[in-house]
N, C-alpha and C positions, 0 to 999 in steps of 0.2 A: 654489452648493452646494445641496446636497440639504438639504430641511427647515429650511433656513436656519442651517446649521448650519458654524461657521468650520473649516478644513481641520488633521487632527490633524499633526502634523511630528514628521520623528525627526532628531536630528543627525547632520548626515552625516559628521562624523570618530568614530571610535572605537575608542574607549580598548583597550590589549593586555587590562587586566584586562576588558574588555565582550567580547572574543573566547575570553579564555580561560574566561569564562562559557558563551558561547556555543557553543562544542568539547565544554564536559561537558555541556551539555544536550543535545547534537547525539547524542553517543556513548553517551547515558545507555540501560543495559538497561533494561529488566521487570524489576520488584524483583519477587522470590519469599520465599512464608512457605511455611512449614508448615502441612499441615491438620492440626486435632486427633486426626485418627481415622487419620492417615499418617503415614510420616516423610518420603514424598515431599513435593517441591515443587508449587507451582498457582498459578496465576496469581491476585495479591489481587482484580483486578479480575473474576473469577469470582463471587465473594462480595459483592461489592459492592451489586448493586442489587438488595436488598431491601427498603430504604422505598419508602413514595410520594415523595418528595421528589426520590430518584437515579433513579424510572421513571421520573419525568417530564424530568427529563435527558435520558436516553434518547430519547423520543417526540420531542425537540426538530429542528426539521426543521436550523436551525444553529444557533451561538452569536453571531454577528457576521460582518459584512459589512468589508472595506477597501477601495479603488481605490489602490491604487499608479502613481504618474508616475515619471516622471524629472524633474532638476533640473540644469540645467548649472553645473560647478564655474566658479568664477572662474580668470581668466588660464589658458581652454581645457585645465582639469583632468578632460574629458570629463564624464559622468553620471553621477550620483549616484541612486538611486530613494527614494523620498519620498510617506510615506501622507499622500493630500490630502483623503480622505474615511472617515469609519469608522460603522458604525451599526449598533446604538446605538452610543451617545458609551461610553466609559470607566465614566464614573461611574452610567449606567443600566444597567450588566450587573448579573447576580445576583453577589452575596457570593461565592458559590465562584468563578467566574470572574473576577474583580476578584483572584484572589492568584495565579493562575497567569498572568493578560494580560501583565505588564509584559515581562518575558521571551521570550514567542513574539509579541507587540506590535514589540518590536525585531526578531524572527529576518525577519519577514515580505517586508520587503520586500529582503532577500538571496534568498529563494526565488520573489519573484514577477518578478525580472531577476538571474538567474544570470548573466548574460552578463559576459565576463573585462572587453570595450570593445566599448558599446555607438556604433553607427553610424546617425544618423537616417535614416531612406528612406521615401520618400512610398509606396513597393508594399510596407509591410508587412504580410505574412498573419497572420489570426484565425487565434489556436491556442490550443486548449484540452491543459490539461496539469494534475498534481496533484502533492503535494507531501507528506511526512508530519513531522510534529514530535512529538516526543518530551518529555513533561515532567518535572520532576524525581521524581513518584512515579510513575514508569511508564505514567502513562496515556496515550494516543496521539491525536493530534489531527488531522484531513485537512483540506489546505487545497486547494481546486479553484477552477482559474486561465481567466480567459479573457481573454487579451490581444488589443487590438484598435487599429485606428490611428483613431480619433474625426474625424469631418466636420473639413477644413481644418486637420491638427496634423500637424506632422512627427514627432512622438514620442509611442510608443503609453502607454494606460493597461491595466493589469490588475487586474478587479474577478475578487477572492478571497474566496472563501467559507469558512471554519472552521469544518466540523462532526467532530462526533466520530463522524456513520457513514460509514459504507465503501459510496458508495453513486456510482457513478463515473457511469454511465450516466445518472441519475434528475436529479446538478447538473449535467451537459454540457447537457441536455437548457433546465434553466433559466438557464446561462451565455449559451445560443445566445440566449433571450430576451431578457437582461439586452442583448445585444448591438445586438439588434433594435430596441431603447427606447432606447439611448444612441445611436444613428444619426440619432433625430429630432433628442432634447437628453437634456441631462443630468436634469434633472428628473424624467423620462418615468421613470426607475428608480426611484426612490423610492417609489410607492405599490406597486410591485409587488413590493419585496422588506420592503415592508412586512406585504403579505397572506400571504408566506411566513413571515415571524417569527411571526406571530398563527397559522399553522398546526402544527397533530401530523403529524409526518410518519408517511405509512400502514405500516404492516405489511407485511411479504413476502407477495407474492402481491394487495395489495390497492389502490388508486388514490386520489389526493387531485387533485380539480378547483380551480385555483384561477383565480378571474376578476378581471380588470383593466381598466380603463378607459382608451382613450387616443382623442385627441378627434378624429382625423383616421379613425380604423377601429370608434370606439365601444366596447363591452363585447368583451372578449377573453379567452377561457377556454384555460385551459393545462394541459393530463391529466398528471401526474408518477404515474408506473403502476412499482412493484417487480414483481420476479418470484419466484416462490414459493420457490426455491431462491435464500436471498438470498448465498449465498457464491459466486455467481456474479455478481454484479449489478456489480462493481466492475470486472469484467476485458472483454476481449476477448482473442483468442489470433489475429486475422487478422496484428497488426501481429511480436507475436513467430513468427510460420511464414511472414512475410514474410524478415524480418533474418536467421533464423537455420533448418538447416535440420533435421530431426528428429535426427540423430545431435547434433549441435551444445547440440538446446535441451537432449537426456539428458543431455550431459555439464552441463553447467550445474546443472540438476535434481540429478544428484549432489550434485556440490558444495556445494548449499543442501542437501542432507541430513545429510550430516557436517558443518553448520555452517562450511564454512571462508571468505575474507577472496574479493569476487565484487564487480568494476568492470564497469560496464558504458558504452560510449562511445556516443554521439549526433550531432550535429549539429542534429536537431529534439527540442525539448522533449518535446512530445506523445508522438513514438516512445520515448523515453528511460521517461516516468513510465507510459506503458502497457506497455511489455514486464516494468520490473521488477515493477509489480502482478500482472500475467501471470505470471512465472515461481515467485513468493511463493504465489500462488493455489493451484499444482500442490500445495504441501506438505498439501492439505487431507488427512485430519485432525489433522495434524502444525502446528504455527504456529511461526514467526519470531519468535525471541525474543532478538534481537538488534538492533546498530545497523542500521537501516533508513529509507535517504535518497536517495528516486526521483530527486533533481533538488540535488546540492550546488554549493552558490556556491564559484567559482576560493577565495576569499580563506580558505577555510574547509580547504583543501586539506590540508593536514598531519593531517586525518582519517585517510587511506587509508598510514596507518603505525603507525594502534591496530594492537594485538597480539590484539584481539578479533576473534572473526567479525564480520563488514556483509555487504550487500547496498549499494551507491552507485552510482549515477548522474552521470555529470560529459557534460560538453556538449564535443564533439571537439575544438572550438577552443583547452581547455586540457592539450591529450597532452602539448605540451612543458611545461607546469609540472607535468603530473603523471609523468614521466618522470626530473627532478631529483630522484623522492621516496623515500628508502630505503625502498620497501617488501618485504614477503617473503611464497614462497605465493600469490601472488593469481592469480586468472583474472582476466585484460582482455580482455572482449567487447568488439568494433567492430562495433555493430550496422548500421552504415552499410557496411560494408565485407563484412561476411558473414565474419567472420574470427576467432580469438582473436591477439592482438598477445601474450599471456604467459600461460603454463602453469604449471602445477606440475609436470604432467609425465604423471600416472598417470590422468586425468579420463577417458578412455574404457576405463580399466580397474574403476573404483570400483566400480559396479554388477556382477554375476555377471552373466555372458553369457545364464543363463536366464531370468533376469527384464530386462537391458536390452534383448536383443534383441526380444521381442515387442513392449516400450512403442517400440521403432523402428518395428517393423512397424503401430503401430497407431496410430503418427501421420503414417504415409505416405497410408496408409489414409484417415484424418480430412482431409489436405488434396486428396486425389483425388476424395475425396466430397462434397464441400463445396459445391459447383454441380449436385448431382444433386439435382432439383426431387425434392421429397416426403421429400429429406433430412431428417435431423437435422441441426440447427446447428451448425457449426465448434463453439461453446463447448459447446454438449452431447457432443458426440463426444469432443472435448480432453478434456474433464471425465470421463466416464465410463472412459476409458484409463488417465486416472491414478489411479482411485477404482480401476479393478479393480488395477493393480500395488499401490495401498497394500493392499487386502486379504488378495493373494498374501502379499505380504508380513508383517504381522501379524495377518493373520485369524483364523488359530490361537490368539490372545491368550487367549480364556475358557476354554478348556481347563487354562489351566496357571495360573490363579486361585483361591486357595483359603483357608480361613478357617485365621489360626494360633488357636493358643493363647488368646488374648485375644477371637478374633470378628472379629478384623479382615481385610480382603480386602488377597491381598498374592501378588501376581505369584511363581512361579517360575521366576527369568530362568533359571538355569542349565538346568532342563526343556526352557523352551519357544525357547529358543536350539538345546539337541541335537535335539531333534524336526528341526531341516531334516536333509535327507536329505545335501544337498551339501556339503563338508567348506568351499568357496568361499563360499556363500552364509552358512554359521554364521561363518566369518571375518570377512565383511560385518557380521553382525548383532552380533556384538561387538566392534565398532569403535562403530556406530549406537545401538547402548543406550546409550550413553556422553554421546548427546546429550542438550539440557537439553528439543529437541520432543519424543524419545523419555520420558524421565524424567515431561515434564507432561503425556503422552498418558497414560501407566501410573498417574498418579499419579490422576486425576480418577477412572480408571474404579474403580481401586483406595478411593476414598473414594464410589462408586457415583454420579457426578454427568458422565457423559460428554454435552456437550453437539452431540456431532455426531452426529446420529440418521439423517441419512441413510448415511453411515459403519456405523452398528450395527447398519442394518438389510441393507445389506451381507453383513456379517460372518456373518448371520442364515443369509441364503440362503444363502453359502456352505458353513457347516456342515452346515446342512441338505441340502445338496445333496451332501456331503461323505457324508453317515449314509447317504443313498437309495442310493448305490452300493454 
């Protein structure tokens, strides 16, 4: 063991009331307050990090490390997955983390072997994948997985990382490594996710060099580089315009607009937890304020018959338990298959033909261009497509802001709903105000604290560009 330290264990039977825990923590929204100076809703964790104490939370590159195995049941009761290593230990976390661990401590290693029955094979492939948990006050936690089959084991382990940023690219990068150190031995990991704990993790835009020692290659230095636009750093869009095709991924993108109940089916983990980051991402400057679970365990299945909007991820291998399951309303993407298996019915109507049809156009566009040296990037072009439809969309917003009685800044929906010209698209938009993204996008700017400034500055040009004509 790493640092000498004995292997943490979870029991492997558990209890209906440990599941029926586990279900409302799974399911559990974004608790919303009130801002003082709105009657709108906002996210509390907006407000939150203003000591030193929560920046430095923040800054934290993660909160803890686990390796998950597997363990075989007795009298050939298949596998059970089982944390054999954790660091730090339990008892050396900080104070806040020690009251949320116990809870996502157990969820963990259901998310780090989803698998319904798990098959040992000596050809199993490294696959990095992520995970999101949800805690009882709304705050959100990302666990990034890289499963691998260890020199001479027929049964793989998965070292998971728990940080609370959104930062996909930056831990794949130091999963690969972790991989590369556990190939010699298991030891080899330990000083290097040690130098990561003792580090701040950098800024968007800015780089943290970390260096390591290992005896057979000597001093080893690892560049972990964000990108300046960090609400990109989390996604890729090659694996979702693989699976799915631009009419395909719009209809989807609807669906997560009007918050409605969206499965999405796999066979590989990796494509599973990267498409639904991918699709989530689209809603920029709108956020998911719902159950959202890139990668849920079979056992957990009676999720996808909440009555709420999700976003869930299930691994193909369980369609027939997830087919016994009264559900209503849902889109089931088969991302393996290029297909929806279940509709609602009306998904390629959702969007007004003037605004779906171009975001078609301009994601046929993004993947045709994609291989044209001196391009832009798949994810710059994806991104910029969706950032102009979000602005077509409520660009107009500051126009119809205005101070009542009190001083206070307060949206005139009914105005800035009739300003659309098309009697389709004001239909659309009052349907969509109704949502909880729409309500805590109005609600922030309306209390003058909108933190999506590339968004605003959008918004900018486009008025402005709006006035010159």
């Amino acid at each position: 063991m790493m640092d000498g330290e004995a292997p943490t264990e979870v029991p492997l039977k558990r209890s209906a009331s440990f599941r029926i825990r586990m279900r409302k923590m799974l399911t559990q929204n974004l608790r919303w307050s009130a801002a003082p100076s709105s009657n709108r809703a906002v996210p509390k964790e907006d407000s939150m990090m203003t000591k030193p104490a929560e920046r430095r939370k923040e800054r934290e590159m993660f909160q803890y490390i686990v390796v998950v195995s597997l363990r075989e049941r007795e009298k050939g009761g298949g596998y059970a997955p089982e944390i054999i290593y954790q660091y730090p230990k339990t008892e050396h976390l900080q104070t806040w983390l020690q009251k949320e661990h116990e809870t996502l401590h157990r969820s963990i290693p259901l998310f780090c072997f989803p698998d319904e029955q798990y098959v040992p094979s000596k050809d199993e492939q490294s696959e990095t994948f992520s995970f999101v948990l949800t805690n009882v006050d709304g705050s959100r936690r990302f666990g990034y997985c890289r499963r691998l089959l260890p020199p001479g084991k027929n049964v793989p382990e998965v070292y998971c990382i728990i940080s609370r940023l959104g930062c996909f690219d930056l831990f794949a990068k130091v999963l690969e490594e972790v991989e590369r150190r556990r190939r010699i031995c298991f030891a080899m990991v330990y000083p290097f996710v040690q130098s990561l704990k003792d580090s701040a993790c950098p800024e968007p835009g800015h780089s943290l060099c970390v260096k390591s020692f290992i005896p057979s290659l000597g001093t080893q230095e690892i560049v972990l580089a964000r990108p300046v636009d960090s609400r990109m750093e989390h996604v890729e869009f090659e694996g979702l315009l693989t699976c799915l095709n631009p009419e395909m991924v719009v209809q989807v993108f609807a669906s997560l607009l009007l918050e409605r109940r969206i499965i999405l089916l796999s066979s590989k983990l990796s494509q599973l937890s990267r498409c639904i980051h991918a699709l989530v991402v689209l809603l920029y400057p709108f956020s998911w304020q719902h159950t959202y679970i890139p990668v849920l365990p079979p056992s957990l299945i009676d999720a996808v018959c909440n009555p709420t909007p999700f976003i869930l991820g299930l691994q193909r291998a369980t369609l027939p338990l997830l087919e016994d399951q009264p559900m209503e309303e849902v889109l089931l993407v088969d991302l393996d298959r290029r297909t929806f298996l279940r509709k609602v019915g009306d998904e390629a109507r959702i969007l007004p033909p003037k605004l779906a049809a171009p975001l078609v156009e301009d994601l046929i566009t993004c993947t045709s261009r994609a291989s044209v040296p001196g391009s832009l990037s798949l994810k710059e072009t994806v991104s910029n497509a969706f950032l102009h439809f979000h602005v077509r969309l409520v660009g107009t917003y500051p126009r119809h802001v205005h101070l009542d009685k009190h001083g206070r800044r307060i949206l005139n929906q009914y105005a800035f709903r009739k300003a659309f010209p098309s009697r389709i698209t004001r239909h659309f938009m009052k349907v969509f105000m109704q949502t909880q993204a729409f309500q805590g996008f109005i609600g922030e700017r309306e209390t003058g604290t909108p933190t999506q400034e590339i968004f605003e500055q959008r918004v900018r040009d486009f008025l402005s560009s709006e006035t010159g004509s």
